[in-house]
DSSP file (Angstrom, degrees, kcal/mol; ACC not computed):
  #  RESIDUE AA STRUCTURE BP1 BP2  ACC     N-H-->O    O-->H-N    N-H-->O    O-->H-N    TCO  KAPPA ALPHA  PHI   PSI    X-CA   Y-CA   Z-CA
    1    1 A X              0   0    0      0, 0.0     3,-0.1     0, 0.0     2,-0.0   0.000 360.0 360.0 360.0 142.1  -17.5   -8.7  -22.0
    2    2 A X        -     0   0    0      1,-0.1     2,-0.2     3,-0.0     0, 0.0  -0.156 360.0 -98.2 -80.0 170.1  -14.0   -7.7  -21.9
    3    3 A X        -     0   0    0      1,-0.0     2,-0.3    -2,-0.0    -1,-0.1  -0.687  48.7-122.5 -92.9 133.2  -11.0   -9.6  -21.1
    4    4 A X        -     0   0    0     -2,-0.2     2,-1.8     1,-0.1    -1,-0.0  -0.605  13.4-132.7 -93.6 154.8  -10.1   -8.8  -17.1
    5    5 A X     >  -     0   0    0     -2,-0.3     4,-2.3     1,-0.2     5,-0.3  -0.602  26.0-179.5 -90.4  89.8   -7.0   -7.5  -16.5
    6    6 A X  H  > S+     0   0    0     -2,-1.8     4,-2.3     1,-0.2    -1,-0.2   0.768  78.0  55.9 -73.7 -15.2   -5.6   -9.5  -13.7
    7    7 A X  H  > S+     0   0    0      2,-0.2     4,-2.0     1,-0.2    -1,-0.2   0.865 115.6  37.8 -86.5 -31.2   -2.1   -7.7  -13.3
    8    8 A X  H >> S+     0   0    0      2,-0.2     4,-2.0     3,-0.2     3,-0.7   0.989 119.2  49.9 -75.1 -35.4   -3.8   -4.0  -12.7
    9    9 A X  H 3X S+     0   0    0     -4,-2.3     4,-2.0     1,-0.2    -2,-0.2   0.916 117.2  43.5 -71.8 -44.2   -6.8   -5.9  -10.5
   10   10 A X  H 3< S+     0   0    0     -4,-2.3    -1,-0.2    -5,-0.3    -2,-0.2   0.594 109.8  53.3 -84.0  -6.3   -3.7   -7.6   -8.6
   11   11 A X  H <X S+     0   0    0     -4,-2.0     4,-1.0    -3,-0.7    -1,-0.2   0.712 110.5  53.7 -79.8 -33.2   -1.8   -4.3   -8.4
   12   12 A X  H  X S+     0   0    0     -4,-2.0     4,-2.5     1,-0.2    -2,-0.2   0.808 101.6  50.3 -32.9 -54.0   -5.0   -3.0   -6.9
   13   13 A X  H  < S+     0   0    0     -4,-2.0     4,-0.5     2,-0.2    -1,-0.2   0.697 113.4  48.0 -66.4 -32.9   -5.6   -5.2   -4.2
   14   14 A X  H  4 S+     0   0    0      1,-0.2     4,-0.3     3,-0.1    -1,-0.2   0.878 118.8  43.8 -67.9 -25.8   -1.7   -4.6   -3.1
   15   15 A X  H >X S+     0   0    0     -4,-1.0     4,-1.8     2,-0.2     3,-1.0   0.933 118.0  41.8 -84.9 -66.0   -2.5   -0.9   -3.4
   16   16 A X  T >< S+     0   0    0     -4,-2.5     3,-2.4     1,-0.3     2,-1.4   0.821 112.4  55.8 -64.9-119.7   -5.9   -1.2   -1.7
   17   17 A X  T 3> S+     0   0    0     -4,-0.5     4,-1.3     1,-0.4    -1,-0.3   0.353 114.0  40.0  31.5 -46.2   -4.5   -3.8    1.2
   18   18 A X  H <> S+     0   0    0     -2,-1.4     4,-2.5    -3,-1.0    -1,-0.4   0.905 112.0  53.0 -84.0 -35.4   -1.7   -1.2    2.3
   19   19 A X  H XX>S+     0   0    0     -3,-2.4     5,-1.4    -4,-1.8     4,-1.2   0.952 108.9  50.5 -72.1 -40.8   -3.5    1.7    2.1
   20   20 A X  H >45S+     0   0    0     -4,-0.4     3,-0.7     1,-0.3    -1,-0.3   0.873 106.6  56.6 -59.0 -39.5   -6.2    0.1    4.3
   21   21 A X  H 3<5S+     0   0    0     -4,-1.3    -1,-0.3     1,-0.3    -2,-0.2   0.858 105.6  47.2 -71.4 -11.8   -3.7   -0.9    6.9
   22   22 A X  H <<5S-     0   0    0     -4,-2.5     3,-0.5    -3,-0.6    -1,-0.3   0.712 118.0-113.9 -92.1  10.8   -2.4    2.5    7.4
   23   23 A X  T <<5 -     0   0    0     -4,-1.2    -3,-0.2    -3,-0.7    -2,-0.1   0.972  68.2 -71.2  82.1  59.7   -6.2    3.6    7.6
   24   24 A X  S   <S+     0   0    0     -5,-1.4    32,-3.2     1,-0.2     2,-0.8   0.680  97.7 138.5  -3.8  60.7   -5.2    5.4    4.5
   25   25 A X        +     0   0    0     -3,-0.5     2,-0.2    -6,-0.4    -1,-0.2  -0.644  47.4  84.1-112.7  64.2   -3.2    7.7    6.0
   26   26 A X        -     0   0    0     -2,-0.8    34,-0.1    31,-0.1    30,-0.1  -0.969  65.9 -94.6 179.6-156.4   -0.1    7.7    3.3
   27   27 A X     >  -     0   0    0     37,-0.2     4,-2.1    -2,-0.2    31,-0.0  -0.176  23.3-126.6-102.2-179.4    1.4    8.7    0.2
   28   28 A X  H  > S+     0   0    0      2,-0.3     4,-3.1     3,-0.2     5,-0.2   0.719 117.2  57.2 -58.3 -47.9    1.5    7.4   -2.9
   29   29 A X  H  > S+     0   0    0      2,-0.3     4,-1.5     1,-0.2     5,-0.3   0.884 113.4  55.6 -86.1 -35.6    5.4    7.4   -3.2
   30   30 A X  H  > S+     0   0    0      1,-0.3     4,-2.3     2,-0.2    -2,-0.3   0.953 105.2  51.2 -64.9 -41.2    4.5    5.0    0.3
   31   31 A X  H  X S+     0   0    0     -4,-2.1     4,-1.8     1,-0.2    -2,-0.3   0.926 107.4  46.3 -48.4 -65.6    2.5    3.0   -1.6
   32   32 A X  H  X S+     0   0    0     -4,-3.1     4,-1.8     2,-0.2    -1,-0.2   0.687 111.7  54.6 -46.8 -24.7    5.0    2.2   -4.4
   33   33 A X  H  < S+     0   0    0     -4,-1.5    -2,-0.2    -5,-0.2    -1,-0.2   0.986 118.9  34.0 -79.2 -55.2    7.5    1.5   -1.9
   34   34 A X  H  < S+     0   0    0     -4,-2.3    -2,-0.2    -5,-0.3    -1,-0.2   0.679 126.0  37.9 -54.4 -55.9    5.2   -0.9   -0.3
   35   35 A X  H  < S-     0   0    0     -4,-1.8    -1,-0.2     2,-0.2    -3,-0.2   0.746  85.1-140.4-142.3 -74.5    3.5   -2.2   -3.2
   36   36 A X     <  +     0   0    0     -4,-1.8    -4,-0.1     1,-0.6     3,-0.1  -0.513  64.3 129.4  99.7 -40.6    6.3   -2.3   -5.8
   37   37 A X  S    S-     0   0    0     -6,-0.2    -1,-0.6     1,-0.2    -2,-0.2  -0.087  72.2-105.1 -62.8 122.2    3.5   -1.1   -8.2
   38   38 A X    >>  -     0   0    0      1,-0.1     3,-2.3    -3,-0.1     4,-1.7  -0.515  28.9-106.2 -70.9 144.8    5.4    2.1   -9.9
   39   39 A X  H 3> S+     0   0    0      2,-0.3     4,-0.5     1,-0.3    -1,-0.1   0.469 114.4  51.3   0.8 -61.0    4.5    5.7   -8.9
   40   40 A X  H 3> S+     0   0    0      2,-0.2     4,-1.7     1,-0.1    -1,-0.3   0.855 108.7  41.5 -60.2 -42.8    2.8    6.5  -11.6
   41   41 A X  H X> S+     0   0    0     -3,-2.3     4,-1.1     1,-0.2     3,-1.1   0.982 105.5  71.2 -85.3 -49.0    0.3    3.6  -12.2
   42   42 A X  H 3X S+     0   0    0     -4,-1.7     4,-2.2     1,-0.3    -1,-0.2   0.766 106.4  34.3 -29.8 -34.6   -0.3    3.8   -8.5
   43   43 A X  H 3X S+     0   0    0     -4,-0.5     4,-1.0     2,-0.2    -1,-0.3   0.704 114.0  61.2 -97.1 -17.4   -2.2    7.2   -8.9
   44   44 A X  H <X S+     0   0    0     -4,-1.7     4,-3.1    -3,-1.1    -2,-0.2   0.934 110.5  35.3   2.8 -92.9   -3.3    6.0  -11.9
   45   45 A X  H  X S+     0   0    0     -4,-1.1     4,-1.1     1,-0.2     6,-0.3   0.860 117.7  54.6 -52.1 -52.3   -5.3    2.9  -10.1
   46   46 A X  H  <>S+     0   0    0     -4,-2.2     5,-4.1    -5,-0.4     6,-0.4   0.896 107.1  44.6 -41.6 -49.7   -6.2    5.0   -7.2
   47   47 A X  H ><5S+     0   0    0     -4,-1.0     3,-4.1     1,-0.2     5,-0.2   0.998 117.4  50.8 -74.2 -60.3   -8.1    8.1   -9.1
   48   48 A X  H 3<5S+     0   0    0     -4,-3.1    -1,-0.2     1,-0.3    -3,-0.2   0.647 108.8  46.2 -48.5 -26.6   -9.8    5.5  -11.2
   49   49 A X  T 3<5S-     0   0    0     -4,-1.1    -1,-0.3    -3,-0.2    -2,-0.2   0.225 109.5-121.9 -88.6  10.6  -11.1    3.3   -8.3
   50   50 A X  T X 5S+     0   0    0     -3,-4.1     3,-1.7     1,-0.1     4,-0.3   0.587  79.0 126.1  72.8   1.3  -12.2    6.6   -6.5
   51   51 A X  T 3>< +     0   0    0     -5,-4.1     4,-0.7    -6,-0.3    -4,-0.2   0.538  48.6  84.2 -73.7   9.6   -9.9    5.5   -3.6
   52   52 A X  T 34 S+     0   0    0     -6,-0.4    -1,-0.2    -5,-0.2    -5,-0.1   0.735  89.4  55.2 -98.9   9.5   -8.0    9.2   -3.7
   53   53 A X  T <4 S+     0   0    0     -3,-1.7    -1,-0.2     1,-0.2    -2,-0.2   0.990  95.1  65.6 -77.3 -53.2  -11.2   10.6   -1.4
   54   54 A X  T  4 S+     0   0    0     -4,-0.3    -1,-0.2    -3,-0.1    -2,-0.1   0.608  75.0 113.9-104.4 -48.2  -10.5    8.0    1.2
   55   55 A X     <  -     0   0    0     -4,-0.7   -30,-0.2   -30,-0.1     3,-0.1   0.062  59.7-146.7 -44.7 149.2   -6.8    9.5    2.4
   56   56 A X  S    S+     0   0    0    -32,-3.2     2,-0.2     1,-0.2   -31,-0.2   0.906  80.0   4.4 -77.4 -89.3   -6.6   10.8    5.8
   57   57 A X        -     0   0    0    -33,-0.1     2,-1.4     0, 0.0    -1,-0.2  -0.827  66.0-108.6 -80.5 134.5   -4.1   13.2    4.2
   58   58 A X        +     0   0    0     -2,-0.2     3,-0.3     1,-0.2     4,-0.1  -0.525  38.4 158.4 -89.8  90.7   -2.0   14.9    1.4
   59   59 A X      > +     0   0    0     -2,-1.4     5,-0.9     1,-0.2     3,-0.4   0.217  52.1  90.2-123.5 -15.9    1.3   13.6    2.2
   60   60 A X  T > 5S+     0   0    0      1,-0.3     3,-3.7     3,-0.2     4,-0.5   0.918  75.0  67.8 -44.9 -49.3    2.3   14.3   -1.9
   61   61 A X  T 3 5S+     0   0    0     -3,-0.3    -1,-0.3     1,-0.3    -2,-0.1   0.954  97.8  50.4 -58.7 -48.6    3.5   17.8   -1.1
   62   62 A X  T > 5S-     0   0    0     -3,-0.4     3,-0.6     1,-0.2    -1,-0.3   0.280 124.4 -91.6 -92.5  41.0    6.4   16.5    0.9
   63   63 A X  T < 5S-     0   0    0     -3,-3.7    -1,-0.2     1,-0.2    -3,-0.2   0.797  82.7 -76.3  81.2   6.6    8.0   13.9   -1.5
   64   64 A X  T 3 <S+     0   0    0     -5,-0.9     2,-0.4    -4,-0.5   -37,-0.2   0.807  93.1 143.5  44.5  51.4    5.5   11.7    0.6
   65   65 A X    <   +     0   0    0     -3,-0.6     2,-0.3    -6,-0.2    -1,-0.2  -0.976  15.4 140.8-125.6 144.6    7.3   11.5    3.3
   66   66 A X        -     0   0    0     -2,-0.4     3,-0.5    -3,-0.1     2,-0.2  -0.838  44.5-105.1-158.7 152.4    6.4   11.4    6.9
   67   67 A X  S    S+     0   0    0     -2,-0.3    -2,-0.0     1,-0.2     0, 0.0  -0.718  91.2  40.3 -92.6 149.4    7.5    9.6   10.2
   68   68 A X  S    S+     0   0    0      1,-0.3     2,-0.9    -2,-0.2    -1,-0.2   0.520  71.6 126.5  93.0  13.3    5.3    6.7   11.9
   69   69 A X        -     0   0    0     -3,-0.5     2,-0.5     2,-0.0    -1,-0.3  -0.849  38.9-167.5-110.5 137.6    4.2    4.8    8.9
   70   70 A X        -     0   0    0     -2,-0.9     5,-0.1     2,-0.0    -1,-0.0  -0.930  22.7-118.3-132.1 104.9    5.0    0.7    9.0
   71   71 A X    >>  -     0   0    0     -2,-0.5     4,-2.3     1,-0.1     3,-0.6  -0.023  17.1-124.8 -44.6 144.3    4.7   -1.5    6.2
   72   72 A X  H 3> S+     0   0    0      1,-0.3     4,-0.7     2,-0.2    -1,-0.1   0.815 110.8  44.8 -74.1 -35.5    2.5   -4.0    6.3
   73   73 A X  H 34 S+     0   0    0      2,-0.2    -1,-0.3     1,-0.2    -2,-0.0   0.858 107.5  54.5 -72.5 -45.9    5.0   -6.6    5.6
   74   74 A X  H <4 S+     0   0    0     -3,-0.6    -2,-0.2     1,-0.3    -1,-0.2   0.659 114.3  55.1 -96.6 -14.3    8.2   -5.3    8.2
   75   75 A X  H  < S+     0   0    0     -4,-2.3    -1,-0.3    -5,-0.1    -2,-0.2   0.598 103.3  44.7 -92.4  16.9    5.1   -5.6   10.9
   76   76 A X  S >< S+     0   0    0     -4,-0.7     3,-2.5    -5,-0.4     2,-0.6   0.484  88.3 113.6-107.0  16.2    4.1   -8.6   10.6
   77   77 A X  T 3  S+     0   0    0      1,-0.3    11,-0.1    -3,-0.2     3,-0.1  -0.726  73.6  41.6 -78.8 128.2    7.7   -9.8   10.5
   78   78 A X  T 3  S+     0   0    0      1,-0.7     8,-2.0    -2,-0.6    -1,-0.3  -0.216  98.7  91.7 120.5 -35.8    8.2  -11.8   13.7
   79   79 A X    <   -     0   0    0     -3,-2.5    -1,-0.7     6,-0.2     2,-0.3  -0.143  57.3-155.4-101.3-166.1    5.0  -13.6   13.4
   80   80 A X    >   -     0   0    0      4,-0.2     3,-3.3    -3,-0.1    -3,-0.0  -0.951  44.8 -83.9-145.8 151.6    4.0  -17.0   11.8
   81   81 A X  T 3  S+     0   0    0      1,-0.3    -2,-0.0    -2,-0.3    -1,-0.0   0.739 125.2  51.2 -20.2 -53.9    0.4  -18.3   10.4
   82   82 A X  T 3  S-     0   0    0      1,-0.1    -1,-0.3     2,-0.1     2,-0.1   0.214 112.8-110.7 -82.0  22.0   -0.4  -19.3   13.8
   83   83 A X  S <  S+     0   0    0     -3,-3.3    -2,-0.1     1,-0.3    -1,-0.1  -0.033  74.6 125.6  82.8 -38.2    0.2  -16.6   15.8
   84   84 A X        -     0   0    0     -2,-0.1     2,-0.7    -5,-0.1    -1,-0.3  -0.308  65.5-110.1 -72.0 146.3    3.2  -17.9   17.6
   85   85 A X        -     0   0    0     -6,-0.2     2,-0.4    -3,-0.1    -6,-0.2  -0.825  32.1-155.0 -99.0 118.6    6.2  -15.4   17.3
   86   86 A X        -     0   0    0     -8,-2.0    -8,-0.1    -2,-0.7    -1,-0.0  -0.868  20.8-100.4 -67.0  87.4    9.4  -16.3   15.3
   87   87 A X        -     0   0    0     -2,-0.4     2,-0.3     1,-0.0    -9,-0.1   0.034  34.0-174.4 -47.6 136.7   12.9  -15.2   15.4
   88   88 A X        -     0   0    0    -11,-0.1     2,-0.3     2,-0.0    -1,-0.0  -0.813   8.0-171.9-115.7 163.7   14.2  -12.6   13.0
   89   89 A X              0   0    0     -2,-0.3    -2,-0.0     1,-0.0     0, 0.0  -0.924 360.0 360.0-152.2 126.7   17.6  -11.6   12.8
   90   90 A X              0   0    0     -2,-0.3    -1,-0.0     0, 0.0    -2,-0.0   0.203 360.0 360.0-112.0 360.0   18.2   -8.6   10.5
């Protein structure tokens, strides 16, 4: 048995984890942003896990960008573990 590779498994899961919140409806380039995981290995990780059927759409052609998509991160800013809502100040 091979040795597992926990930084591509844990770049997966980030990968896998945004793409599921947008109901995979975004790009790659969105992904990286999101993610940090560079560009490359991101399409990489996808075509190998099979995920690249799963997009709503092929947001590549425009530089993978597109209006209405919200990182997983900048909406759940405001909240806290328990549900109760948290001042931000940007």
């Amino acid at each position: 048995m091979g040795k597992p590779d926990l930084k591509r498994n844990a770049q997966a899961f980030a990968i896998w984890r945004a793409a599921k919140s947008a109901d995979w409806d975004c790009s790659y380039a969105e992904l990286a942003a999101e993610t940090g995981v560079p560009h490359h290995r991101v399409g990489q990780i996808v075509r190998a896990r099979g995920w690249d059927k799963r997009f709503a759409h092929n947001h590549h052609a425009n530089n993978g960008r597109r209006e209405g998509f919200t990182s997983v991160d900048s909406f759940m800013t405001g909240y806290s573990r328990n549900g109760f809502a948290v001042a931000v100040s940007h």
